[in-house]
MIZA-915717 format. One record per atom (N, C-alpha, C): residue in three letters; x, z, y. Coordinates in pm, whole numbers, plus 50000, padded with zeros to 5 digits. Atoms other than C-alpha are relative to their C-alpha. Example, Ala and Ser with C-alpha at 12.3 -4.5 7.8 and 13.67 -1.06 7.14 Angstrom:
BEGIN
ala500895000049881 ala512305078049550 ala500905000050120 ser499184999449881 ser513675071449894 ser499235007350109 
***
This chain:
BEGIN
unk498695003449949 unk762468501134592 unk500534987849924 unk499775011850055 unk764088468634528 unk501295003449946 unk498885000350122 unk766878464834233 unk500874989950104 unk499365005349935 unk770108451834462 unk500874992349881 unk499185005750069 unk771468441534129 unk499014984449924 unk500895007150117 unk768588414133969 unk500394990750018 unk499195012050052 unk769058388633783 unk498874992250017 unk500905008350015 unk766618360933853 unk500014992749838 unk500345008750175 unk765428337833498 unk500424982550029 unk499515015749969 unk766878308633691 unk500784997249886 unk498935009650095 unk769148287833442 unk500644993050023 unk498925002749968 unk772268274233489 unk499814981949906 unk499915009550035 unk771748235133399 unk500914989950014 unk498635005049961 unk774738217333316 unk500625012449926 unk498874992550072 unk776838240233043 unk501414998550098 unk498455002449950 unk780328248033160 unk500804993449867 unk499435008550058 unk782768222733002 unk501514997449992 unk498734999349973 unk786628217132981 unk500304987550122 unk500265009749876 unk785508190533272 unk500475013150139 unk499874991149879 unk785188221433494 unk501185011350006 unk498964989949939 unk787538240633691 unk499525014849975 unk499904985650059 unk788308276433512 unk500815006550012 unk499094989649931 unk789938304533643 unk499805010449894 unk500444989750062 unk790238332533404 unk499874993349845 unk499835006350087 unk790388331633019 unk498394993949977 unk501555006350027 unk787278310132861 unk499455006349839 unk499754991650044 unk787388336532650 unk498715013350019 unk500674990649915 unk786118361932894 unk498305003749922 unk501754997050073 unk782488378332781 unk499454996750116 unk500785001849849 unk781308369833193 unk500694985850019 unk499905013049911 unk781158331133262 unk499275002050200 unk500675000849856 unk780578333833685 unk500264987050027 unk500205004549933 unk779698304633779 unk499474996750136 unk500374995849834 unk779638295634195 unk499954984050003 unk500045015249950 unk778358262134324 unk500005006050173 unk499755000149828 unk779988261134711 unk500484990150063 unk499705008349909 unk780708243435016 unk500895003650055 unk498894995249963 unk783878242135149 unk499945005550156 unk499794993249821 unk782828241935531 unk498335010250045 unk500984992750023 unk779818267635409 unk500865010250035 unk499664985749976 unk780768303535643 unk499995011249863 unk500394994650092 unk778958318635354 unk500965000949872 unk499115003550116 unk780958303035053 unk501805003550072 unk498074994049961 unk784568312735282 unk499665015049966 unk499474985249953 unk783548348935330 unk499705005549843 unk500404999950136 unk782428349934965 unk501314995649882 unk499015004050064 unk785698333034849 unk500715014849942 unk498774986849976 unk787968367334913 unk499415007949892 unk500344988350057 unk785388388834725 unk499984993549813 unk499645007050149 unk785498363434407 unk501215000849948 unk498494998750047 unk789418367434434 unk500445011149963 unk499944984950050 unk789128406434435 unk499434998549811 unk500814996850131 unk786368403734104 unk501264995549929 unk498735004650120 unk789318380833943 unk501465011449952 unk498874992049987 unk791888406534042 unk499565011549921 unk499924985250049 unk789908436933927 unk499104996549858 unk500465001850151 unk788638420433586 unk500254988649968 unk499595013950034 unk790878395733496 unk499234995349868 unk500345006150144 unk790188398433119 unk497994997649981 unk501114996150039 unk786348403533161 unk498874982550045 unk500495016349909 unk785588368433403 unk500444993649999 unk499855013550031 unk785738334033327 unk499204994550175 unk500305005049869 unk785668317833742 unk499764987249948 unk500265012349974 unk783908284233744 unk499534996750096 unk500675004149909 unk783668267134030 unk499634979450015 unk500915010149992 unk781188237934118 unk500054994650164 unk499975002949884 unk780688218934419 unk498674997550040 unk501135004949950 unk777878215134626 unk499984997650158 unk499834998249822 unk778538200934982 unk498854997650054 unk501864997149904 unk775138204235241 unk500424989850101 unk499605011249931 unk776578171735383 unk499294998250128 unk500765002949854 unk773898169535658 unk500395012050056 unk498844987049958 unk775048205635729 unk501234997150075 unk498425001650006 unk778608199135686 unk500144987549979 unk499245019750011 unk780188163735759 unk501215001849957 unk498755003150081 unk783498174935605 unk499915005749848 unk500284993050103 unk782388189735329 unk499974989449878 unk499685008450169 unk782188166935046 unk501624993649986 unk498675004649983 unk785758151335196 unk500885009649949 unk499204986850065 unk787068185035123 unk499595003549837 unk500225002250090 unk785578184234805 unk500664991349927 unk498665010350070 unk787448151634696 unk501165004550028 unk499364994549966 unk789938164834847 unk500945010049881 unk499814989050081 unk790178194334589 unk499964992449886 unk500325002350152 unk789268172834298 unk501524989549975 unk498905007049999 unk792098149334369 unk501395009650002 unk498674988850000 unk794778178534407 unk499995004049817 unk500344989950151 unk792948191734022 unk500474992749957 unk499025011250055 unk794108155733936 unk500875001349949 unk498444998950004 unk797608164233964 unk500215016850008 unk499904981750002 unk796888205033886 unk500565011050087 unk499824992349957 unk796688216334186 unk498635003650065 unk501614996849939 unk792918222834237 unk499885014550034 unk500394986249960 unk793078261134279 unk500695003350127 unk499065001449914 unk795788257234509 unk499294995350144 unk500945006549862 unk793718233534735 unk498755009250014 unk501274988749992 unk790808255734670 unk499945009150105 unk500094989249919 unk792108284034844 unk500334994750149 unk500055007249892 unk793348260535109 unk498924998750102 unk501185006049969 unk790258247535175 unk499055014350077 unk500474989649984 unk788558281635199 unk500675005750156 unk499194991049924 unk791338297035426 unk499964988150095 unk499175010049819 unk791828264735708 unk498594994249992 unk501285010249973 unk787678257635683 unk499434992750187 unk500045006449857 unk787918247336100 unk501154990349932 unk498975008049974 unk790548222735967 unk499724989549878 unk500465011150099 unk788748197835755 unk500014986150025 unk499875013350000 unk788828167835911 unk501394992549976 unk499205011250104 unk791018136535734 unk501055000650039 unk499035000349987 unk794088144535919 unk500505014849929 unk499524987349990 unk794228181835885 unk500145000749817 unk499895002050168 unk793438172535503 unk500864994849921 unk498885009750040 unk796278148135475 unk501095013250013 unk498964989449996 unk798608177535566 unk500415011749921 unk499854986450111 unk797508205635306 unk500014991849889 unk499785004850113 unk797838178535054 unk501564998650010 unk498505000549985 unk801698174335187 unk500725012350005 unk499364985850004 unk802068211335225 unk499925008249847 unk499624994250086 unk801078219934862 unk500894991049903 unk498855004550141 unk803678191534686 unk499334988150000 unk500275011050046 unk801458163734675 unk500524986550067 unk499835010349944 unk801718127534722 unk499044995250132 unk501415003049898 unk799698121335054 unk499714984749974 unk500185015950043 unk800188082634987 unk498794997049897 unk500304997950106 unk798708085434682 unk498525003749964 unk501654992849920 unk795888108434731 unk498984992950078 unk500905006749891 unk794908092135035 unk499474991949958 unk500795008850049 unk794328059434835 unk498955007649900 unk500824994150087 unk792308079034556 unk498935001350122 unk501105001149881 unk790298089034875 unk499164992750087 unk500755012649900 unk789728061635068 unk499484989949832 unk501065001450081 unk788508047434728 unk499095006649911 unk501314990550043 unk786158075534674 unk500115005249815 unk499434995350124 unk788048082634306 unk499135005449909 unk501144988050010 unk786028114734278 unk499195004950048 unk501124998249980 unk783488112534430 unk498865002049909 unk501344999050160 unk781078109534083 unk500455016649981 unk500054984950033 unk782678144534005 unk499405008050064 unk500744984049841 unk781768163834347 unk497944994949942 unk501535002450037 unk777838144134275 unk499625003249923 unk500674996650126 unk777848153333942 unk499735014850008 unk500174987749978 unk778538186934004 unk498595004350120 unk501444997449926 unk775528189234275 unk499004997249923 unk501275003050080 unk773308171234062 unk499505012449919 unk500514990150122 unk773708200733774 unk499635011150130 unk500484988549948 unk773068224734074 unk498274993450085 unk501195003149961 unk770118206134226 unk499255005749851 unk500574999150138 unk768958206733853 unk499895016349938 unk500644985250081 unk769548247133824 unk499115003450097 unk500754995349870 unk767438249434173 unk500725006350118 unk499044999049849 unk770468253734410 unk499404996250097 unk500375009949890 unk769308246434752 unk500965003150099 unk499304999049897 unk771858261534970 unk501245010649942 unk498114991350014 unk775688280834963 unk500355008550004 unk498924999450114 unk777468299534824 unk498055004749881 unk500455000250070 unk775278300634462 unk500585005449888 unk499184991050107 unk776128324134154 unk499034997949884 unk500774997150158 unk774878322933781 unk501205006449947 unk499374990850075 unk776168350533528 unk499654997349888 unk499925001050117 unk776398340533209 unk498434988849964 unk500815010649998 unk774178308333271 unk498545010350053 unk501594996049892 unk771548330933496 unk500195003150093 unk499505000949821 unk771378325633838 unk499765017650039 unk499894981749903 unk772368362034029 unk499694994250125 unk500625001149827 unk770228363834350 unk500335016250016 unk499654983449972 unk771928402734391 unk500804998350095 unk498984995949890 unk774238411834697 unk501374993149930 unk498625003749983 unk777488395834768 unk500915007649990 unk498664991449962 unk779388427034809 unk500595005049901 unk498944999750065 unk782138433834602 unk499445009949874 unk500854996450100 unk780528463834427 unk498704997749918 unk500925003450051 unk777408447634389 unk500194994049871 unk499395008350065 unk779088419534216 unk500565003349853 unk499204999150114 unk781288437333995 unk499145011149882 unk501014988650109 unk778258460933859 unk498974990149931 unk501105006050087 unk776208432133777 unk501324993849888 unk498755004250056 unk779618417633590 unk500175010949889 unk500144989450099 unk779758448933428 unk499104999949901 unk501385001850133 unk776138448533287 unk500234987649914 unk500115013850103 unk776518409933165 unk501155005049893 unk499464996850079 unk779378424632991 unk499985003849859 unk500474994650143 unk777858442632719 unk498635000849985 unk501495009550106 unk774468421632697 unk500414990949925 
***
């Protein structure tokens, strides 16, 4: 019978850094790192159950998230990506995060101009950062370290710098979270 909890020996290349977006104290004994795509089905329906783990072990998980848009996939996907990195700019990257997640049919450059005006930001502002590609090196860099742990596709999890190939579902999740706990 197959173990629904294993941990592959993959490696998480690319340390987490005060570069990256952290949810949760850095503190925590469970770094989860997730490299996702914003207009990845997978990485939305996967969002909700990452917001439960935060909810039901605040003190135990350190959330890092990474970007990895599948651009030939997804044509809004890296836009939504700058997108998010330009909101983190001006500290509101978790904000756009969940945005992004929750309106993923609403990615293209207008619908994007609007959740940057609906959470406070400057759309003026933004928009130029955008249209000169600002952060773009961040969203690449961040793929690069996931090409580099052997990412190939969305949503992607490492636990404590080792890639989790175990079930998505909420209990799965929070039992392998558990074990990294007190290794």
């Amino acid at each position: 019978m197959s173990n629904p909890f294993r941990i592959t020996t993959s490696r998480l290349r690319g340390p987490v850094t005060d570069e990256d977006h952290i949810l949760g104290s850095t503190r925590a004994p469970v770094t989860l790192v997730e490299y996702g795509d914003y207009q990845c089905r997978q990485s939305a329906s996967v969002h909700a159950i990452v917001q439960e783990v935060m909810w039901q072990r605040p003190t135990t998980v350190a959330f890092v998230y990474r970007h990895f848009p599948l651009t030939d996939l997804h044509p809004y996907a890296e836009l939504a990506a700058e997108t998010a990195e330009a909101a983190g700019a001006r500290g509101h990257f978790w904000q756009m995060h969940d945005w992004l997640y929750a309106h993923q049919d609403q990615l293209k450059p207008l619908n994007l101009a609007l959740a940057v005006d609906r959470i406070g930001l400057d759309v003026e502002h933004v928009g130029r950062a955008l249209n000169g590609r600002h952060y773009l090196s961040r969203v690449r860099r961040d793929f690069s370290s996931g090409v580099r742990s052997g990412i190939v596709g969305t949503p992607a999890f490492f636990l404590n710098g080792v890639r989790y190939d175990g079930n998505y579902a909420l209990t799965d999740l929070l039992t392998a979270i558990d074990r990294a706990a007190i290794t």
